[in-house]
Every structure is written in structure tokens, then in C-alpha cells.
NUVEXFI-870675 format. One record per residue (C-alpha): residue number from 1; residue in three letters; y negated, z, x negated. Coordinates in Angstrom, 3 decimals, padded with zeros to 6 digits. Each point is the difference from the previous one (the first is absolute). Example, Ala and Ser with C-alpha at 12.3 -4.5 7.8 and 13.67 -1.06 7.14 Angstrom:
<recs>
   nr  rest         Y         Z         X
    1   ALA   004.500   007.800  -012.300
    2   SER  -003.440  -000.660  -001.370
</recs>
This chain:
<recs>
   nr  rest         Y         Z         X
    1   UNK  -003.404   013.144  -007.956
    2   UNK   002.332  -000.148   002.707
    3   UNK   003.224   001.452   000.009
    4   UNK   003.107  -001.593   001.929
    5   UNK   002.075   002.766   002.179
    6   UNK   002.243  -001.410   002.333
    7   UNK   003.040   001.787  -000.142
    8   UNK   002.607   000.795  -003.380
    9   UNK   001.271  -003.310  -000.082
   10   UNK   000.153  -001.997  -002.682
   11   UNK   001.096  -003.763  -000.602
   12   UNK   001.380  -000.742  -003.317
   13   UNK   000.304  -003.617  -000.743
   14   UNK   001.886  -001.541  -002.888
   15   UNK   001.398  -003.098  -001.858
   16   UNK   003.523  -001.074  -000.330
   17   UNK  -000.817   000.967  -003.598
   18   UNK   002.652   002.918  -001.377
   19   UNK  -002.608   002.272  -001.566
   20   UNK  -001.746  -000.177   003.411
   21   UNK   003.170   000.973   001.620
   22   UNK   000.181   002.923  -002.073
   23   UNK  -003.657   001.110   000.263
   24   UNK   000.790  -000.323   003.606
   25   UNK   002.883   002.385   000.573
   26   UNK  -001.898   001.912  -002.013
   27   UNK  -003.374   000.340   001.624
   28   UNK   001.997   000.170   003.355
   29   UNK   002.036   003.286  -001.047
   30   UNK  -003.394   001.471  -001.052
   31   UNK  -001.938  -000.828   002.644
   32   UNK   002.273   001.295   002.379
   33   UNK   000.315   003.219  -001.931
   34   UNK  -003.519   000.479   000.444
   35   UNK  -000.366  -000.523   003.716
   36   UNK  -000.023  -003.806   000.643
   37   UNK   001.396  -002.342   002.204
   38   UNK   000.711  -003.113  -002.119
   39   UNK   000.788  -003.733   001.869
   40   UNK   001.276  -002.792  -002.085
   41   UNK  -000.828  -002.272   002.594
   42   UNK  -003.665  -000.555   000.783
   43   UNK  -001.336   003.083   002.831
   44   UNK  -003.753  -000.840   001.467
   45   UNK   000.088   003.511   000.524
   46   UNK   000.281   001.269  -004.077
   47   UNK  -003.019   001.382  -001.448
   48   UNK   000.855  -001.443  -003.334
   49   UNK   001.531  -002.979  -001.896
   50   UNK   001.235   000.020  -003.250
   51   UNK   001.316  -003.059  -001.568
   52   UNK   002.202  -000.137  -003.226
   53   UNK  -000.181  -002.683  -001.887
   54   UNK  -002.380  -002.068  -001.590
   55   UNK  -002.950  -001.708   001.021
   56   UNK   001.884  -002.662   001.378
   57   UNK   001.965   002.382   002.405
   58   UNK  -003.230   001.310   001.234
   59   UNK  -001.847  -003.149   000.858
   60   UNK   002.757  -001.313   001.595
   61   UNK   000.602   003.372   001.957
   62   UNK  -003.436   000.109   001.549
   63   UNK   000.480  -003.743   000.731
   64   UNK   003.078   000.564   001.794
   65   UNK  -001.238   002.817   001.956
   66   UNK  -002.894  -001.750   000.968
   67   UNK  -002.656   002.138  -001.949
   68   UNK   000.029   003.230   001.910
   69   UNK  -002.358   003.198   000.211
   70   UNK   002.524   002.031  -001.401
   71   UNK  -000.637   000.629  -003.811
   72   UNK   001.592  -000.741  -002.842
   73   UNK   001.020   001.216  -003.375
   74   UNK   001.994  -001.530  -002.798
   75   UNK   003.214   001.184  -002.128
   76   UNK   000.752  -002.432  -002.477
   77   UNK   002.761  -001.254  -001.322
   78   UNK  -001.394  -003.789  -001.297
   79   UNK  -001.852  -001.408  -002.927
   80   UNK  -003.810   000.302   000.536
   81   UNK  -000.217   002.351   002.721
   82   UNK  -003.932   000.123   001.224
   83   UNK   000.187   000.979   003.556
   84   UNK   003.449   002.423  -000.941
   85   UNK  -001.813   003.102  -001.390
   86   UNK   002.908   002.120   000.039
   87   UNK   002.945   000.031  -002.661
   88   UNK   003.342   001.252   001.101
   89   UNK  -000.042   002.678  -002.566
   90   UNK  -003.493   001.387   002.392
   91   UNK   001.733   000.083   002.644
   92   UNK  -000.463   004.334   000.570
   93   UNK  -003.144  -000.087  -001.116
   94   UNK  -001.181  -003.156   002.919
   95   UNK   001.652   002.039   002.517
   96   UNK  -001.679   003.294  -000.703
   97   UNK  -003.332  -001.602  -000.089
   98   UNK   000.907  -001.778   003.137
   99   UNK   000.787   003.363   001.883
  100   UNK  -003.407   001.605  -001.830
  101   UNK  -001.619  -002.959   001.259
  102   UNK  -001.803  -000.555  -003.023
  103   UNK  -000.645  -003.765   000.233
  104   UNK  -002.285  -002.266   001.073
  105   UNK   000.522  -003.254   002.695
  106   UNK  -001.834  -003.296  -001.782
  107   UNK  -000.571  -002.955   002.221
  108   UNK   001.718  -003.532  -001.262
  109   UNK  -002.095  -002.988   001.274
  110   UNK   001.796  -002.632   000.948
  111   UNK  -000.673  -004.049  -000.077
  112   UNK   000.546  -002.063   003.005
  113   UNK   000.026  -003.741   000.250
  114   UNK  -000.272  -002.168   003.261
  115   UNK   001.432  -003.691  -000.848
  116   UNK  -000.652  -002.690   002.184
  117   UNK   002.540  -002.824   000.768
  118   UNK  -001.347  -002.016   002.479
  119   UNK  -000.902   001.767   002.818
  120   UNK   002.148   002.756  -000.977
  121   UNK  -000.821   003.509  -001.530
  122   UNK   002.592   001.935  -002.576
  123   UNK  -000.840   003.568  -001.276
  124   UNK   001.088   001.862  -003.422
  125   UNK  -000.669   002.963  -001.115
  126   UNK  -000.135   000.557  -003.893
  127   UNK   000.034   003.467  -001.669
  128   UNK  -000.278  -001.493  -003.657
  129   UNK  -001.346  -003.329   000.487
  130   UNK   000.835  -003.449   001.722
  131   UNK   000.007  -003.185  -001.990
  132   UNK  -001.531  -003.919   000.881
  133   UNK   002.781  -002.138  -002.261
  134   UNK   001.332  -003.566  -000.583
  135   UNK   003.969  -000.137   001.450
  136   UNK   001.527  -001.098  -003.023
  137   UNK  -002.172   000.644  -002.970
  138   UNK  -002.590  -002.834   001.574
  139   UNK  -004.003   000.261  -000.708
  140   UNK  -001.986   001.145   003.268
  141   UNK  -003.653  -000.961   000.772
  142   UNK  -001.086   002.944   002.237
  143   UNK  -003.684  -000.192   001.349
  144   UNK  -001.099   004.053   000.072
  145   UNK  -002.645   001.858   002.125
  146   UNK  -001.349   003.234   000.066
  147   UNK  -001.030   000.816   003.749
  148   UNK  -000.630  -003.474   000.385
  149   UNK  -001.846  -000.732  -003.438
  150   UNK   001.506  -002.746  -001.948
  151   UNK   001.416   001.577  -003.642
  152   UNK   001.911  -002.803  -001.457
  153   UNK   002.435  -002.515  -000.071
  154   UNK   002.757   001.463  -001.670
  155   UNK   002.623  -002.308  -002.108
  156   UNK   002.813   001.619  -001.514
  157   UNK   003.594   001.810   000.964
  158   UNK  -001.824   002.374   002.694
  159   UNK  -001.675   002.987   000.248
  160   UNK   000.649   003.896   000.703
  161   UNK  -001.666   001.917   002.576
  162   UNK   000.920   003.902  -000.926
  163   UNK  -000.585   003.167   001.200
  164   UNK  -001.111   002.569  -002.218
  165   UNK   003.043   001.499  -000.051
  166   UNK   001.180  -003.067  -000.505
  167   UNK  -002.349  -000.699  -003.162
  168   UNK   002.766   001.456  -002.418
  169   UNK   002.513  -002.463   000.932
  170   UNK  -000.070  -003.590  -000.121
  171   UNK  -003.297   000.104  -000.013
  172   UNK  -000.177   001.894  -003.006
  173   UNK   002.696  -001.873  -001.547
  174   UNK  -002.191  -003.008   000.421
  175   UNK  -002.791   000.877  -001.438
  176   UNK  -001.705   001.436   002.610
  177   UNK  -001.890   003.170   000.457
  178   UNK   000.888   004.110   000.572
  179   UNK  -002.105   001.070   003.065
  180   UNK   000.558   003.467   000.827
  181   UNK   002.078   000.934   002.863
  182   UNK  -002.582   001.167   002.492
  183   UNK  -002.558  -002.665  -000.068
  184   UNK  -000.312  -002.114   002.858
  185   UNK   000.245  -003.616  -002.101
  186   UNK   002.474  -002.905  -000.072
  187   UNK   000.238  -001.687  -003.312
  188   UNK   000.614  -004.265  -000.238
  189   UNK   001.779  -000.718  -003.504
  190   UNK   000.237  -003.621  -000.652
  191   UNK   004.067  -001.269  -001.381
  192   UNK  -000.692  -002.656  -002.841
  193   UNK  -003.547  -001.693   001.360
  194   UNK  -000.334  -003.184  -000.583
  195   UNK  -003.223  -000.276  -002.281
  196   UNK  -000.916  -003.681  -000.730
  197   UNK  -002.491  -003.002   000.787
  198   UNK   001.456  -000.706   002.645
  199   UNK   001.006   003.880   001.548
  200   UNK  -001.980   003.118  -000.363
  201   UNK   000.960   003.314   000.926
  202   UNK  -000.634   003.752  -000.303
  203   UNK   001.738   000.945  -002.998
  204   UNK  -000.064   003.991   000.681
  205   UNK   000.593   002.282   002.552
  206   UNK  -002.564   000.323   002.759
  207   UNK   000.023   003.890   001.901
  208   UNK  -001.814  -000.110   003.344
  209   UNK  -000.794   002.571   002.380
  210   UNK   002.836   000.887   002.602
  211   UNK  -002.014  -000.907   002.969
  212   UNK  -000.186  -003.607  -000.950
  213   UNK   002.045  -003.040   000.926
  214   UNK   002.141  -002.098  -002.009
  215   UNK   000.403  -003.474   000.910
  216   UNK   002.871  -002.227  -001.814
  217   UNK  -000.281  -003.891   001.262
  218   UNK   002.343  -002.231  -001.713
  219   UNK  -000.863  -003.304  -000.612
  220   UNK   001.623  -002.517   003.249
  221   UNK   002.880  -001.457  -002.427
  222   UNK   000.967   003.465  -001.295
  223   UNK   000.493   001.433   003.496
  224   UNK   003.630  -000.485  -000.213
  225   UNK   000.340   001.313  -004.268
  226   UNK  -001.598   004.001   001.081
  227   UNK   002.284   002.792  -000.702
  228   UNK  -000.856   003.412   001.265
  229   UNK   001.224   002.820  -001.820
  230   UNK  -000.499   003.713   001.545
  231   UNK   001.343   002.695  -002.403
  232   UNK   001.827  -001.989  -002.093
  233   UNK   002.010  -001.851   003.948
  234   UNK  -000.585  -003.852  -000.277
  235   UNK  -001.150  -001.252   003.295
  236   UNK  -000.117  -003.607   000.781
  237   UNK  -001.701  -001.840   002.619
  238   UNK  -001.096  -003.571   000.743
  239   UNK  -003.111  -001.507   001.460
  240   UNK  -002.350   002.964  -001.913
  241   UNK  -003.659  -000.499   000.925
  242   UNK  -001.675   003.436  -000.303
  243   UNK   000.680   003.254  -001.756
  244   UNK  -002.113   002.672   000.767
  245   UNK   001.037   003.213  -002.119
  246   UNK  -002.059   003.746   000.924
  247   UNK   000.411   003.322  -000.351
  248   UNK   002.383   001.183   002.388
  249   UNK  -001.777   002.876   002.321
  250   UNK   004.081   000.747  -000.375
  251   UNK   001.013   003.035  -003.226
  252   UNK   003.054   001.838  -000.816
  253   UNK  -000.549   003.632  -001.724
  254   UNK   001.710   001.345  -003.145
  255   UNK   000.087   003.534  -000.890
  256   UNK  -001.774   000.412  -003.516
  257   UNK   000.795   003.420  -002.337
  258   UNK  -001.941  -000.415  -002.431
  259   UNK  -003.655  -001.004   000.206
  260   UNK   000.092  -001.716  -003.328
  261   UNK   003.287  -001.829   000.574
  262   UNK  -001.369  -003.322   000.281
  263   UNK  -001.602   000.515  -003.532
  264   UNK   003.100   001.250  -001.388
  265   UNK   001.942  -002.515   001.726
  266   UNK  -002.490  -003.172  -002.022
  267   UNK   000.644   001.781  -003.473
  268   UNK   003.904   000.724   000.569
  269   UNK   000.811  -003.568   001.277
  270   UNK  -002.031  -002.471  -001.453
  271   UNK  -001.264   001.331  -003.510
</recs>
């Protein structure tokens, strides 16, 4: 696996959240005892960054720093937690491992959509997922390809397009399905499909290979009613014609200290 070494400094990002705080000053006094340079503001040049919070505070921290090589791990200080895999109260024990080395580097895939508006082109990147929705609670008919072969028309409040990763989130929470970290998929989970006379669609997940195309067309009169949501960030944007939704040749890394975490991390959190 390959290791990260570019120098003993490490960034430590964190939430406005008073726990965080605390882990903060914390880590920082530790850190520093042990050698390390630590920036609270963002340094390309850190060989680490660890973000306290939840899982909130991390997605939004790779968005913000526009999903960079530099790795991440987790402290959290939120509810559910799945991509902070240290608690405060680890804090020595992280750090020693981190000096011994004695981690691996896993590879996050990463969804990105290309919309069309006119003769226009927008890029997102996703980490967890990106959602096709209705503004304002309104049914969407979505025509859906698979590198260019026709799947369905889908009627209903929209659909998900998630990472795996991203499979334990909303995803998950709408009845979608787990896919293991490391496989090269993206998942589509209908939201409420429309199954009638006059509307049939898909009423389970679909997972398709990573090197596959998704194509979104909304029907003409609902160009104007799609909502884009990336992470959980509602994007809105008129004249829609074309959404065409990939794996991203684009990842982000997270440092991994246990081998069986994401196991662990299924059982602790959801059962």
C-alpha cells in the first residue's frame, strides 16, 4: 500500500462544534509533543488530514478543499460517525500507530456528474452519492440509459446515484443496497416509483459496473422541476437536458487501522 511522507505536518480540521474544539486543542498539544507541525488552516504541503467531527464535517471538508491527494482520517465527535474511525478517548493510541506506521491507505471512488443546460457543461463531484429530484416535492419522469441502452422511464420523486461508500447513507436509508467499499460499482436506488397502469418503474436498486455511463434525461416539461443534490448541497439549474453521472477517474485516500473496521463499523452502527 502506499504510504504518504511529505514532511511532519499535519492539518487538523474541525467543526464549530465544542467537543470538536476540545478534541482539537487536544490533539494539537499531542501532536506537537510528539514531533508535528500542526496547521489549522488548510497546508497543500501536510502529509495528513484529520477531521473532527462527524460525517458531515468530513464530506463537507473534502468538498471545500476540493478533494485533495492528501489523506484523511476521522475523529469523531457526531452521531453516526462512518468515515470518523477514531474516538477522542484513542487519541494516543492513533498517534502511536501513526508514527509505527501501522496502517493501511484505502482508495474512496468518487461519482462525477456532467449536466447539460443548453449548450453548457456543469461538473460535481460526489463522495457519497448525487441525487436526480423534483424541486418541491414534485413527481419526475426521468428516461435512464446505461452506456446508451435504454433502462426505463422512471416516475416517481427521483433517484440516487451512490458510491459505495456512499451505499450506507441515503442510499441505505432508502432502501438501497451495502456494496463494499472497494468495488468499482455505482448503485441507482429509486425514491417512491411510481408503479401503476399508466407508470412503470424499477422498484429496487440497480448496481452497475463503475466503468459504465449513467444517463438521466428528464422529460421536456420537467426540465425546469430537476433538483441536483451532491452530498446532501441542493443545486438548482434550469433548462436540464442531459445528466450523465460516471465514476470519477478522481479519489481521495483515508488511512484505515484496522482491516476489519468496515465490518465492525456495519454491526456497531446499524444493528
Amino acid at each position: 500500500m502506499k504510504k504518504f511522507e511529505k514532511g511532519r505536518r499535519i492539518n487538523i480540521l474541525y467543526n464549530d462544534n465544542l467537543d470538536s474544539k476540545k478534541v482539537f486543542n487536544l490533539l494539537k498539544i499531542k501532536l506537537n509533543e510528539n514531533g508535528f507541525l500542526v496547521s489549522e488552516d488548510y497546508n497543500s504541503q501536510a502529509e495528513l488530514n484529520i477531521c473532527i467531527g462527524g460525517d458531515g464535517a468530513f464530506l463537507r471538508s473534502v468538498h471545500k478543499y476540493n478533494f485533495p491527494n492528501i489523506p484523511f482520517i476521522g475523529v469523531n465527535t457526531g452521531h453516526l460517525g462512518f468515515y470518523q474511525e477514531i474516538l477522542p478517548e484513542d487519541i494516543d493510541t492513533f498517534i502511536e500507530k501513526y508514527m509505527k506506521k501501522e496502517y493501511f491507505t484505502e482508495k474512496i471512488y468518487l461519482i462525477e456528474s456532467k449536466i447539460l443546460i443548453d449548450k453548457k457543461i456543469i461538473k460535481l463531484l460526489g463522495i457519497n452519492e448525487i441525487v436526480v429530484k423534483g424541486t418541491a416535492s414534485k413527481v419526475v419522469h426521468l428516461e435512464i440509459f446505461i452506456d446508451n441502452n435504454h433502462l426505463e422511464m422512471f416516475s416517481g420523486d427521483g433517484i440516487i446515484i451512490s458510491t459505495p461508500m456512499g451505499s450506507t447513507a441515503y442510499n441505505f436509508s432508502s432502501g438501497g443496497s451495502i456494496v463494499y467499499p472497494l468495488l468499482k460499482a455505482l448503485q441507482i436506488t429509486p425514491l417512491s416509483p411510481i408503479s401503476s397502469k399508466a407508470y412503470r418503474s424499477l422498484p429496487n436498486s440497480t448496481v452497475i459496473p463503475g466503468n459504465m455511463t449513467i444517463t438521466v434525461k428528464p422529460e421536456f416539461k420537467y426540465e425546469n422541476s430537476i433538483l441536483i443534490m451532491n452530498d446532501g448541497v441542493e443545486n438548482r439549474y434550469d433548462n436540464i437536458t442531459e445528466i450523465n453521472l460516471t465514476m470519477s477517474k478522481k479519489k481521495i485516500y483515508k488511512l484505515n487501522f484496522d482491516k476489519d473496521m468496515y465490518w465492525n463499523n456495519l454491526k456497531s452502527k446499524f444493528l
